[in-house]
MIMI-706418 format. One record per residue: x negated, y negated, z negated of N, C-alpha, C, O in turn; residue in one letter. Coordinates in pm, whole numbers, plus 50000, padded with zeros to 5 digits. Example, Ala and Ser with C-alpha at 12.3 -4.5 7.8 and 13.67 -1.06 7.14 Angstrom:
2
+-------+-------+-------+-------+-------+-------+-------+-------+-------+-------+-------+-------+-------+
|   n_X |   n_Y |   n_Z |  ca_X |  ca_Y |  ca_Z |   c_X |   c_Y |   c_Z |   o_X |   o_Y |   o_Z | timar |
+-------+-------+-------+-------+-------+-------+-------+-------+-------+-------+-------+-------+-------+
| 48681 | 50569 | 49220 | 48770 | 50450 | 49220 | 48680 | 50330 | 49220 | 48576 | 50332 | 49154 |     a |
| 48715 | 50225 | 49292 | 48633 | 50106 | 49286 | 48710 | 49997 | 49213 | 48659 | 49886 | 49196 |     s |
+-------+-------+-------+-------+-------+-------+-------+-------+-------+-------+-------+-------+-------+
//
This chain:
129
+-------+-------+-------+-------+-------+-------+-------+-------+-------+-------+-------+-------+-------+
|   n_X |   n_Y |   n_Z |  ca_X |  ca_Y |  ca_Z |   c_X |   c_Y |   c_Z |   o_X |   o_Y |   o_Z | timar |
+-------+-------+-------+-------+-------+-------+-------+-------+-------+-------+-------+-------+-------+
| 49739 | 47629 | 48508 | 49608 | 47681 | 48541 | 49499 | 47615 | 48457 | 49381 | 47648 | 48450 |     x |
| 49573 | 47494 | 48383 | 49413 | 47398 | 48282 | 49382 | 47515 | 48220 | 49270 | 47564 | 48210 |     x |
| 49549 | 47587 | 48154 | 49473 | 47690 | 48008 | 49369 | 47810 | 48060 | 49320 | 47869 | 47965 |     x |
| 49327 | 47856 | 48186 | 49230 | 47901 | 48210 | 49079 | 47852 | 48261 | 48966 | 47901 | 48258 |     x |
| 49144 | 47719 | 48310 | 49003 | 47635 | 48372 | 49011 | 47661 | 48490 | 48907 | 47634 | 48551 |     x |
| 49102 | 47706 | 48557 | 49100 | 47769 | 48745 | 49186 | 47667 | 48825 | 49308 | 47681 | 48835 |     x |
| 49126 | 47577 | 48875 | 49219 | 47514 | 48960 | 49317 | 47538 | 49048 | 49293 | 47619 | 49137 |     x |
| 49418 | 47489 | 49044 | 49527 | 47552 | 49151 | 49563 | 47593 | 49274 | 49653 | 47666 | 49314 |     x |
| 49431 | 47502 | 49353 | 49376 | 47539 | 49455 | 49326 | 47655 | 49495 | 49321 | 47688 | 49613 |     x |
| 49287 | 47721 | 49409 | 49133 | 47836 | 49428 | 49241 | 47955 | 49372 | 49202 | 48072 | 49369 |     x |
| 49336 | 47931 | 49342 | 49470 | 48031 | 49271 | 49513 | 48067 | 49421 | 49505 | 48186 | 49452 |     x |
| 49563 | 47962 | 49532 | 49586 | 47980 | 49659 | 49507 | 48049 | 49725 | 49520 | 48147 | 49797 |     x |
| 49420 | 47984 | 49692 | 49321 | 48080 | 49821 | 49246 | 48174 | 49782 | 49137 | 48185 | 49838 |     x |
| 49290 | 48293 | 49649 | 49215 | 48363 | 49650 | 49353 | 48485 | 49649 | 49328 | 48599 | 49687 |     x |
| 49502 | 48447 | 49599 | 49604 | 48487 | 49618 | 49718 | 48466 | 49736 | 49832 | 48511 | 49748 |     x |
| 49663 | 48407 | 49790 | 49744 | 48347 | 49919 | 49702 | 48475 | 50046 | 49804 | 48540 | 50063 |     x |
| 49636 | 48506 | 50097 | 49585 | 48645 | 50170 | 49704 | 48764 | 50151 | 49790 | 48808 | 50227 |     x |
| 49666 | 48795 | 50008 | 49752 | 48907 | 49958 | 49885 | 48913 | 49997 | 49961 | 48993 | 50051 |     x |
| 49885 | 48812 | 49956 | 50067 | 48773 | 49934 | 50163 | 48739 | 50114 | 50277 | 48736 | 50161 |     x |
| 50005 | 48719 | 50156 | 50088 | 48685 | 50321 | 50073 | 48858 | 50357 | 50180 | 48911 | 50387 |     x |
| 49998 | 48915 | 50356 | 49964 | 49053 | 50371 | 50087 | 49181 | 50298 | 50112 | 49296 | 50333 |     x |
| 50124 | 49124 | 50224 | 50214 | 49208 | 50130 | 50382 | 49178 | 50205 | 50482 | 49248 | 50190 |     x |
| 50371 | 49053 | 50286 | 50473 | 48987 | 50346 | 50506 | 49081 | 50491 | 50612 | 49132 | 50527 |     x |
| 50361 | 49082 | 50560 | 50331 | 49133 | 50705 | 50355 | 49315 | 50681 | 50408 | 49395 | 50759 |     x |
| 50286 | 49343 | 50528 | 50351 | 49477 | 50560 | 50450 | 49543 | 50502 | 50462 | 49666 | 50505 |     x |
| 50557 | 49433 | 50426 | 50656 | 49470 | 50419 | 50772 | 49482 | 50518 | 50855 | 49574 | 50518 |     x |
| 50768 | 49386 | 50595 | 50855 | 49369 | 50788 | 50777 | 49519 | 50830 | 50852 | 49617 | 50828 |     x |
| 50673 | 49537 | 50857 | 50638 | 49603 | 50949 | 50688 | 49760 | 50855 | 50746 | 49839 | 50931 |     x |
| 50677 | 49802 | 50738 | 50733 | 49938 | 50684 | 50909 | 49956 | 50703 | 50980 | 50057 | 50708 |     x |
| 50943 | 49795 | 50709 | 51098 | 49816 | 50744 | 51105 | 49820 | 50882 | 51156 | 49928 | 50912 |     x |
| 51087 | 49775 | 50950 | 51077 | 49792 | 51100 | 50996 | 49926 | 51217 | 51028 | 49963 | 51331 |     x |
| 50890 | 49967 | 51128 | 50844 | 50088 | 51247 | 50886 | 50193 | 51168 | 50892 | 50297 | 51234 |     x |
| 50924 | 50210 | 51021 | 50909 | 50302 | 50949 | 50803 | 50471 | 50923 | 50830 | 50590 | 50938 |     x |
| 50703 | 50409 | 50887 | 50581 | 50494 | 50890 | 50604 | 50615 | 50798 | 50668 | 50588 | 50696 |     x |
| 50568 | 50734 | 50810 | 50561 | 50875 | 50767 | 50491 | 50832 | 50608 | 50555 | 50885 | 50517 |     x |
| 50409 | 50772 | 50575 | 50415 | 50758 | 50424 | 50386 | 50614 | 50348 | 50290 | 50560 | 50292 |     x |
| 50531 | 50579 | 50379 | 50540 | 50462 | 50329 | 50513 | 50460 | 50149 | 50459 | 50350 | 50137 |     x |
| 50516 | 50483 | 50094 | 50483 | 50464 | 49983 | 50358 | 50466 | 49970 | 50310 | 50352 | 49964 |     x |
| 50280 | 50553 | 49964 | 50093 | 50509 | 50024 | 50092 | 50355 | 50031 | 50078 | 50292 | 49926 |     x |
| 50106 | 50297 | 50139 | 50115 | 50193 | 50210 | 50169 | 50046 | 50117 | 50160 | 49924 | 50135 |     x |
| 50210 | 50108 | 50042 | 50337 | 49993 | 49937 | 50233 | 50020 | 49816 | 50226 | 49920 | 49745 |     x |
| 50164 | 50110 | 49779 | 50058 | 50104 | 49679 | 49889 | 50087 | 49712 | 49797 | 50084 | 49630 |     x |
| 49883 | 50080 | 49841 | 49758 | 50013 | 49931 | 49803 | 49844 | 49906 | 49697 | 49782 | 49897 |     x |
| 49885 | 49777 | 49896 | 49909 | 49651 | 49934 | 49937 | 49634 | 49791 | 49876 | 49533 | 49756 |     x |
| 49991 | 49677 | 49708 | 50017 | 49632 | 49556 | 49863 | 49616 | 49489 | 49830 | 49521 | 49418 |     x |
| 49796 | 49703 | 49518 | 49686 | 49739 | 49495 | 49560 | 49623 | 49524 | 49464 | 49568 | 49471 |     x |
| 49623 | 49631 | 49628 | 49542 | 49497 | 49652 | 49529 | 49372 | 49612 | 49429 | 49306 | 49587 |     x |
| 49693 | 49337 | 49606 | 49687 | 49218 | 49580 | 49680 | 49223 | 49411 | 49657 | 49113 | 49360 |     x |
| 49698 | 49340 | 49315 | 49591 | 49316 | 49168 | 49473 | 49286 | 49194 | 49421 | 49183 | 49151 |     x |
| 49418 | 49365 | 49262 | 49263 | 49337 | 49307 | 49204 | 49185 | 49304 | 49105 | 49136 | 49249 |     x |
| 49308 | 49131 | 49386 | 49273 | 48944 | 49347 | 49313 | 48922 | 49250 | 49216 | 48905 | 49176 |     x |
| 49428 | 48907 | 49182 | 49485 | 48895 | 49064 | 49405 | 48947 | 48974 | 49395 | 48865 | 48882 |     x |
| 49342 | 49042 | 48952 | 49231 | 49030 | 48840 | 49169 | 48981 | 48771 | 49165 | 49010 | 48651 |     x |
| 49082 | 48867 | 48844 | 48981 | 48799 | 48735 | 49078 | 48700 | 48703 | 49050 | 48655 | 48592 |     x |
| 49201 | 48635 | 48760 | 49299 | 48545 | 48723 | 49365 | 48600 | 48562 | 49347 | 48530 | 48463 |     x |
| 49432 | 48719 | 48555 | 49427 | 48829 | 48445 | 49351 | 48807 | 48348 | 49389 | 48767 | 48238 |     x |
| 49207 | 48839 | 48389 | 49088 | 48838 | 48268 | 49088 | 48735 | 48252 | 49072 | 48702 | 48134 |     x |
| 49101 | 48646 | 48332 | 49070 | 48478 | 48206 | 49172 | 48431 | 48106 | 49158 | 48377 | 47996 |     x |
| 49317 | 48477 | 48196 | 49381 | 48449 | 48076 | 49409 | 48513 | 47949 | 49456 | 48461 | 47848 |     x |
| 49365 | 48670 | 47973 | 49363 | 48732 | 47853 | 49224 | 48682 | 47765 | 49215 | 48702 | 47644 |     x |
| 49127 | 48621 | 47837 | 49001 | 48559 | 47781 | 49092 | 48468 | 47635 | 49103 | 48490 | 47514 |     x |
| 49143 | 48363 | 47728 | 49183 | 48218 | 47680 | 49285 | 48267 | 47600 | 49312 | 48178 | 47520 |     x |
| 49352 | 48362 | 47584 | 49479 | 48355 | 47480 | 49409 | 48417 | 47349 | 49412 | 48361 | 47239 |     x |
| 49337 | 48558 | 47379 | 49314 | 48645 | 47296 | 49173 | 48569 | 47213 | 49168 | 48579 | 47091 |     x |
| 49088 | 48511 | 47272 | 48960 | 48457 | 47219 | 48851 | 48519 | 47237 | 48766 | 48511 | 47149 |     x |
| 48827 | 48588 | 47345 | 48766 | 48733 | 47385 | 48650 | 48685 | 47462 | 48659 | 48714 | 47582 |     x |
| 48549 | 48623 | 47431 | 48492 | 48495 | 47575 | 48315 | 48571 | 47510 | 48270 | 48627 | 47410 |     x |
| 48274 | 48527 | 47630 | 48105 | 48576 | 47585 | 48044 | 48673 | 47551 | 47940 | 48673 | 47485 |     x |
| 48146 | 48833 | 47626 | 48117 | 48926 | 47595 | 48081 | 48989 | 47756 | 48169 | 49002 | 47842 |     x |
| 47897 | 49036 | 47784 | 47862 | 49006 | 47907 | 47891 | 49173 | 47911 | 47816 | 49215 | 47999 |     x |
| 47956 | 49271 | 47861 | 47954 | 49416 | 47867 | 48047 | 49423 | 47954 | 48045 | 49480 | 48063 |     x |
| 48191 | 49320 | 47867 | 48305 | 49305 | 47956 | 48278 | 49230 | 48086 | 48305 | 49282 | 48194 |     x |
| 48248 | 49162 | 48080 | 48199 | 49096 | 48221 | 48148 | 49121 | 48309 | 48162 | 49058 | 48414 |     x |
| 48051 | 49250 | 48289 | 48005 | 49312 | 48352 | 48127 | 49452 | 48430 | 48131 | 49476 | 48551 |     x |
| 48206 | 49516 | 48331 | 48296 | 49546 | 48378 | 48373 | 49545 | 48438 | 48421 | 49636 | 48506 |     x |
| 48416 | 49388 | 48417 | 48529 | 49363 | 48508 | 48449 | 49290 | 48633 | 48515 | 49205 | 48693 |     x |
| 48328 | 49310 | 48673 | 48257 | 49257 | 48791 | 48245 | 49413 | 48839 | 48209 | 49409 | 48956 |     x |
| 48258 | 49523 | 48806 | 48250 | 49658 | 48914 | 48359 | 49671 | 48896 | 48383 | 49763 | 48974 |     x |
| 48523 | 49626 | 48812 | 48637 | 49704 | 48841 | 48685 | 49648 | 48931 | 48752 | 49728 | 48997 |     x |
| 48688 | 49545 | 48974 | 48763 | 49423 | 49101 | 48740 | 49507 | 49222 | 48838 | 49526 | 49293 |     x |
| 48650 | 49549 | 49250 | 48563 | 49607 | 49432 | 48618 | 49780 | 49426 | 48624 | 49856 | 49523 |     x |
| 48654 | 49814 | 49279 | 48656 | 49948 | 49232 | 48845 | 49978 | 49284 | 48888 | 50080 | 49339 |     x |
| 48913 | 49872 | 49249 | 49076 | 49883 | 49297 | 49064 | 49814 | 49405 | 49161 | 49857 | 49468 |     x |
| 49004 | 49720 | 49486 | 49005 | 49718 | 49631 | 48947 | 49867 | 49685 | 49009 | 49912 | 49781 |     x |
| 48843 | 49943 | 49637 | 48813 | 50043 | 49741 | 48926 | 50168 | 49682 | 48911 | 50280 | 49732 |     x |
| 49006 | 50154 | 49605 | 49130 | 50238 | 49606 | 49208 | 50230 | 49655 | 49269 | 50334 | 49680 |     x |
| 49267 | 50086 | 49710 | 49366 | 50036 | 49752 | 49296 | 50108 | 49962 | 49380 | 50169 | 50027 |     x |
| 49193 | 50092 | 50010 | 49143 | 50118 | 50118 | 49182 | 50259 | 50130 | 49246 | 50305 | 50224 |     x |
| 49130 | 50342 | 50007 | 49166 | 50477 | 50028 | 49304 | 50543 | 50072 | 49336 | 50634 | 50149 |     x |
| 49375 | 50451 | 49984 | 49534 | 50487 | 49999 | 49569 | 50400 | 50138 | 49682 | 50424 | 50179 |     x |
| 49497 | 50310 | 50214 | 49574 | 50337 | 50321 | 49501 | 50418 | 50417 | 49558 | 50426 | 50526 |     x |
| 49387 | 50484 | 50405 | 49359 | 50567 | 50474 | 49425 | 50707 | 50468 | 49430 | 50797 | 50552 |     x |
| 49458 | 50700 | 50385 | 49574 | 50847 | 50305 | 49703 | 50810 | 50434 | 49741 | 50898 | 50511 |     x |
| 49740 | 50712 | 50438 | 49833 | 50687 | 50505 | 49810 | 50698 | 50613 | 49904 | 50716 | 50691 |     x |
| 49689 | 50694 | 50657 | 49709 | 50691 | 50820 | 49685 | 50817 | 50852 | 49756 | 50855 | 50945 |     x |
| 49610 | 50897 | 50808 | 49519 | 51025 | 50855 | 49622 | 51146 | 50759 | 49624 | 51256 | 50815 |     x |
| 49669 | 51143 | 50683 | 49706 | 51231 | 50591 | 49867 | 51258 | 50724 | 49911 | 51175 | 50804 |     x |
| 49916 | 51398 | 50698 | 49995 | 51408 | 50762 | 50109 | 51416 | 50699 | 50108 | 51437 | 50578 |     x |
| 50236 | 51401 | 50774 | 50368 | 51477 | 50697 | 50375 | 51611 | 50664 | 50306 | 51700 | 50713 |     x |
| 50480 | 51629 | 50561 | 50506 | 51754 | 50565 | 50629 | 51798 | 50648 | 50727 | 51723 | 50653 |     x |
| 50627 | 51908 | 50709 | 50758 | 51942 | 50832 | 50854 | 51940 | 50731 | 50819 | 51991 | 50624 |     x |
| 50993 | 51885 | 50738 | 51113 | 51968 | 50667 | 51198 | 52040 | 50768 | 51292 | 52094 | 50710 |     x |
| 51198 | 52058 | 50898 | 51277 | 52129 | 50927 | 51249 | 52250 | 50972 | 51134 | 52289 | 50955 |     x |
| 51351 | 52345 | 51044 | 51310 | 52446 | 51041 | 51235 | 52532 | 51119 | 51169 | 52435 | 51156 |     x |
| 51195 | 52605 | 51166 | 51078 | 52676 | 51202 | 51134 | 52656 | 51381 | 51052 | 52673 | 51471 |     x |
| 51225 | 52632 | 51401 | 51294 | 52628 | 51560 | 51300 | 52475 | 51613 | 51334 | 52420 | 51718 |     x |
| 51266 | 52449 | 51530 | 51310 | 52239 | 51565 | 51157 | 52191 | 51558 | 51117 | 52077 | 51536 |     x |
| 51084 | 52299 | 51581 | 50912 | 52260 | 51569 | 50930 | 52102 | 51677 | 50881 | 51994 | 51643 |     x |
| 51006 | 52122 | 51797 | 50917 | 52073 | 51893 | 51014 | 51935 | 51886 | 51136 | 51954 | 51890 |     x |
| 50966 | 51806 | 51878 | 50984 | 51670 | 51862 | 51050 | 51619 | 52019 | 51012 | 51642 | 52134 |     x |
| 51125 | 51568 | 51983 | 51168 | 51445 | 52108 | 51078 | 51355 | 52138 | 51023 | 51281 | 52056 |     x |
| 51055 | 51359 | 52285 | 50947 | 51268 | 52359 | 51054 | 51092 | 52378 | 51165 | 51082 | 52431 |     x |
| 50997 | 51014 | 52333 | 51066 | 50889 | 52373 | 51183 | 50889 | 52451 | 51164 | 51005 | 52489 |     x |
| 51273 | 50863 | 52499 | 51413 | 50885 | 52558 | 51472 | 50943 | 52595 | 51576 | 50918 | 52655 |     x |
| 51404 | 51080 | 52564 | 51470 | 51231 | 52571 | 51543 | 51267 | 52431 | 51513 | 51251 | 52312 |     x |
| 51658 | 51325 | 52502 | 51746 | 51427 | 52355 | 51742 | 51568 | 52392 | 51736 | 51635 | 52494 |     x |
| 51751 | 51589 | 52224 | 51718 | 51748 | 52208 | 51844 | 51835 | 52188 | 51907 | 51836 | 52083 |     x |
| 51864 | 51881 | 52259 | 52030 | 51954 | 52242 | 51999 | 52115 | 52213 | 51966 | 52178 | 52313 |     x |
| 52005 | 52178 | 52103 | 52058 | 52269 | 52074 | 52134 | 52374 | 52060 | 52211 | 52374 | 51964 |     x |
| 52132 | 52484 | 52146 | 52224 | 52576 | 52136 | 52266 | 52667 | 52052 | 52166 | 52736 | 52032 |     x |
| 52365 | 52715 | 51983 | 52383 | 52835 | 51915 | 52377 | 52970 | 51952 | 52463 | 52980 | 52040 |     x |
| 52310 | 53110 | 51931 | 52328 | 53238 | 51991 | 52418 | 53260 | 52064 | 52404 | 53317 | 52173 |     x |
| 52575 | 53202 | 51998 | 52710 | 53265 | 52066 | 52711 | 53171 | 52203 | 52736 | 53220 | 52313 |     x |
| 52681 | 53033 | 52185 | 52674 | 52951 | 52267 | 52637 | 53019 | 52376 | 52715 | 53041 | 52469 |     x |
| 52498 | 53061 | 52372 | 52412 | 53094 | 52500 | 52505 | 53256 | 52530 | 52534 | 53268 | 52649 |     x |
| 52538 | 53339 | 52469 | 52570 | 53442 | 52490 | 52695 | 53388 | 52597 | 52695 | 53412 | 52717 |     x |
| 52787 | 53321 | 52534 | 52899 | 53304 | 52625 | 52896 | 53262 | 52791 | 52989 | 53278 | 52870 |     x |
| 52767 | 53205 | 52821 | 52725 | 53158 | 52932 | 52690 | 53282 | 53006 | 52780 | 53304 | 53087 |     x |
| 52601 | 53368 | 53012 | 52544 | 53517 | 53063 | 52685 | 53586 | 53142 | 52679 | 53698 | 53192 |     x |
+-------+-------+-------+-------+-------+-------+-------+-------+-------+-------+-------+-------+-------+
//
């Protein structure tokens, strides 16, 4: 972290959030399994570039020799807030956006919590009558 000037400390705590966050919603996409998990996996990737950013720009500063240019600086001071409020969008995509049905036009109606859905065939029901 010398070759950027960022102490190692301030590396933690400005990447440490993300990374516990990226932790919490990776258990929780394997465990409840949400209708659009991928959304959700690019809400949290997303994010955690979002911190990772100015960490990025300095070191492409310090390798490339790119330093004292306030246009860029200025840039990369509206792109940081610009992929956090993308990363927000996409999980709002996730929450509000719906599935698409795949099945078929007869299986509309969903199982209520510890109920099963049993299915009959035409001949099925005919044979009963």
């Amino acid at each position: 972290m010398e070759l950027i000037g960022v102490p190692a400390y301030q590396l933690v705590r400005s990447l440490g959030p993300p990374l516990v966050l990226l932790a919490v919603v990776a258990f929780l996409i394997r465990r409840r399994r949400p209708a659009r998990p991928g959304l959700l996996w690019a809400a949290v990737l997303a994010h955690l570039s979002a911190a990772a950013l100015p960490y990025g720009w300095l070191l492409l500063q310090a390798t490339a020799g790119v330093t004292g240019t306030t246009l860029v600086g200025l840039i990369m001071t509206l792109l940081q807030p610009a992929v956090e409020f993308g990363a927000w969008l996409l999980v709002l995509g996730a929450v509000f956006l719906r599935p698409r049905r795949t099945g078929s036009p007869d299986s509309e109606r969903a199982a209520a919590p510890g109920e099963m859905i049993i299915e009959e065939s035409a001949s099925q029901a005919e044979g009963r009558h």
